[in-house]
One Martini backbone bead per residue (centre of mass of N, CA, C, O) as a GRO file, in nm:
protein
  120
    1UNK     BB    1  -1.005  -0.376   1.680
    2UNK     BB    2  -1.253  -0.479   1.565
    3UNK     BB    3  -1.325  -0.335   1.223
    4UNK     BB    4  -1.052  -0.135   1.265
    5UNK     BB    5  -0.781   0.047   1.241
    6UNK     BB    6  -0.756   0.219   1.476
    7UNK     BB    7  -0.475   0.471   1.573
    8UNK     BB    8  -0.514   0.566   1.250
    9UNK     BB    9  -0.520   0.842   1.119
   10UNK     BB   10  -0.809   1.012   1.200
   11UNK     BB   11  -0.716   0.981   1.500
   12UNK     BB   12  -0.496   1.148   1.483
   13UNK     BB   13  -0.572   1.413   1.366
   14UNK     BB   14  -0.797   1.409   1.583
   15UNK     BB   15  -0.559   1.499   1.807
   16UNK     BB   16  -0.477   1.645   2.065
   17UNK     BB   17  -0.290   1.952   2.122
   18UNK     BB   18  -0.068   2.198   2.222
   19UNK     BB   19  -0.037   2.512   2.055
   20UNK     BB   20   0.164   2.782   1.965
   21UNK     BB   21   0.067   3.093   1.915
   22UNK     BB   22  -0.042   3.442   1.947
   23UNK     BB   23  -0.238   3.378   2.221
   24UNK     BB   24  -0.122   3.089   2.283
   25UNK     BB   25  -0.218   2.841   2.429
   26UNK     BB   26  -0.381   2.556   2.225
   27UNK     BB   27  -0.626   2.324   2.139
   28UNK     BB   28  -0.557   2.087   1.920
   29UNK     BB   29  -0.579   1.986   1.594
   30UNK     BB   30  -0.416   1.949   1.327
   31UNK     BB   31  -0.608   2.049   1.121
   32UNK     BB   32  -0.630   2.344   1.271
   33UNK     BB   33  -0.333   2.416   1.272
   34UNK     BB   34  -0.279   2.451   0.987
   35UNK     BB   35  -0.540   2.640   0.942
   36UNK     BB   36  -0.398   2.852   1.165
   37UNK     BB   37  -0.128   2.907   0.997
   38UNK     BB   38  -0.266   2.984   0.706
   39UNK     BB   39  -0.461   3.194   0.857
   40UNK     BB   40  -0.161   3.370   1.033
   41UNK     BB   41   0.154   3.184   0.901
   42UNK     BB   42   0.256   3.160   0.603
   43UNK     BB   43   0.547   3.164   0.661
   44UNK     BB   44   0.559   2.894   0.781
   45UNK     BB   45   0.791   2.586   0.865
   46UNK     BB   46   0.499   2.441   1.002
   47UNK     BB   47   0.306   2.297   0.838
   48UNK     BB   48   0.214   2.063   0.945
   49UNK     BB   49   0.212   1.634   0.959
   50UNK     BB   50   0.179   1.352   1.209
   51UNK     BB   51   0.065   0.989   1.198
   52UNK     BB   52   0.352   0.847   1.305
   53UNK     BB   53   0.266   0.706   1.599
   54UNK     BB   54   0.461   0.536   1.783
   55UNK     BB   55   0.284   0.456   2.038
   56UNK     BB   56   0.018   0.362   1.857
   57UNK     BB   57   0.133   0.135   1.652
   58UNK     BB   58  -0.010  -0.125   1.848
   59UNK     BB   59  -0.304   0.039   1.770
   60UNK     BB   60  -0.283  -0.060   1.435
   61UNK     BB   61  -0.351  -0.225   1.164
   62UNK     BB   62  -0.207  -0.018   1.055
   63UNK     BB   63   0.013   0.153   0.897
   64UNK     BB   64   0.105   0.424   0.779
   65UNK     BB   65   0.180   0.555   0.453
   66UNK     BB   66   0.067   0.820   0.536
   67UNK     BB   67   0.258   1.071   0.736
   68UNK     BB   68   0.286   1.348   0.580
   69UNK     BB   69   0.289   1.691   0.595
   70UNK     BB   70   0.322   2.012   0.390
   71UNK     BB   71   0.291   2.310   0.404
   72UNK     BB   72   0.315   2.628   0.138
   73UNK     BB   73   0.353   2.956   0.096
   74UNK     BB   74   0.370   3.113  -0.264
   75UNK     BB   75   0.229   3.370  -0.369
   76UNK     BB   76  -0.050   3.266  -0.286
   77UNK     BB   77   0.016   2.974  -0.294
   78UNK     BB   78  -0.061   2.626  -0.213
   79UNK     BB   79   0.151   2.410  -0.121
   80UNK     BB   80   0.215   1.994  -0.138
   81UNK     BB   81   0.355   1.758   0.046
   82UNK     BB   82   0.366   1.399   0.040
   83UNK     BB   83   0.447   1.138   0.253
   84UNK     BB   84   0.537   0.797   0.206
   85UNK     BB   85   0.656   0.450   0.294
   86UNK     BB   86   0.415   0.351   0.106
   87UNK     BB   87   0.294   0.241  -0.224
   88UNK     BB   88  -0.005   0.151  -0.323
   89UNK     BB   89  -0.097   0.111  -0.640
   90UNK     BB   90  -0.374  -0.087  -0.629
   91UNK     BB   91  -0.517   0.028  -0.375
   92UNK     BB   92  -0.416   0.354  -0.272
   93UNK     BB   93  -0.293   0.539  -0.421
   94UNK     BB   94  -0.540   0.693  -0.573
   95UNK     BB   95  -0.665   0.765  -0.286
   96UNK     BB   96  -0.460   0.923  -0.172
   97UNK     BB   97  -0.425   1.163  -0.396
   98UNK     BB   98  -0.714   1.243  -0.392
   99UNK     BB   99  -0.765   1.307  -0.114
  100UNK     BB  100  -0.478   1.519  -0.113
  101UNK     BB  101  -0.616   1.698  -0.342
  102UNK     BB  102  -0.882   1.812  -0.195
  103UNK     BB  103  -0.738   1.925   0.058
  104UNK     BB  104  -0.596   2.153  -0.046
  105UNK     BB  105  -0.838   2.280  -0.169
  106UNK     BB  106  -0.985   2.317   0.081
  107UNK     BB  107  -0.758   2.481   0.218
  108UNK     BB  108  -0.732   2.730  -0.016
  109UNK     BB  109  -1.031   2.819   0.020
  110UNK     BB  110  -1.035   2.902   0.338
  111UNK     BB  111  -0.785   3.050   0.328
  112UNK     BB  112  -0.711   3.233   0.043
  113UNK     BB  113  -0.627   3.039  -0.166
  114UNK     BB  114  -0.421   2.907  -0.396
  115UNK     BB  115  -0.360   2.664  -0.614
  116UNK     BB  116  -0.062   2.462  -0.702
  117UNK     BB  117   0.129   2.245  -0.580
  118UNK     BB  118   0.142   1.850  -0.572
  119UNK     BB  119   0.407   1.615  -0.382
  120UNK     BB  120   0.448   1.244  -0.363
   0.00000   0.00000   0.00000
């Protein structure tokens, strides 16, 4: 793990999973999950993620401080809250937001919907 973060944030977001679908079960990661429940199943109370994975925990030189998304679609516009176990004001808060709020903007380009509340 020396050099890197180990299995914290990127690796769990692209970490494949089994998700069911309306075609049936199929591999993917949390961020396609996410991407095609948004432009399938818009009305879903299940978009979300979740990267505190407790089995990887000890493979992380950092434990995610952001663990967690719910993505909602209401009359078109995405709404996103953002979960968080601690913010760091100094470090990392500016980033986490930033971060979280292009992501938002990418995910509503792509799906065909507006920007609007962000939530953290």
């Amino acid at each position: 793990m020396t050099g890197t973060i180990g299995k914290a944030y990127g690796y769990q977001m692209g970490k494949k999973y089994e998700f069911k679908t309306k075609e049936g079960i199929k591999k993917m990661d949390q961020v396609d999950f996410v991407l095609y429940l948004l432009q399938n199943d818009q009305s879903s109370r299940r978009i979300m993620t979740n990267i505190f994975n407790h089995e990887d925990l000890k493979d992380m030189a950092l434990e995610p401080c952001v663990y967690g998304t719910q993505w909602l679609v209401k009359e078109g516009k995405l709404h996103l809250i953002l979960n968080q176990r601690s913010q760091d004001m100094l470090a990392a808060n500016g980033w986490n937001t930033m971060q979280y709020a292009a992501l938002l903007c990418m995910f509503a380009q792509v799906s065909n919907l507006e920007v609007r509340n962000f939530n953290s």
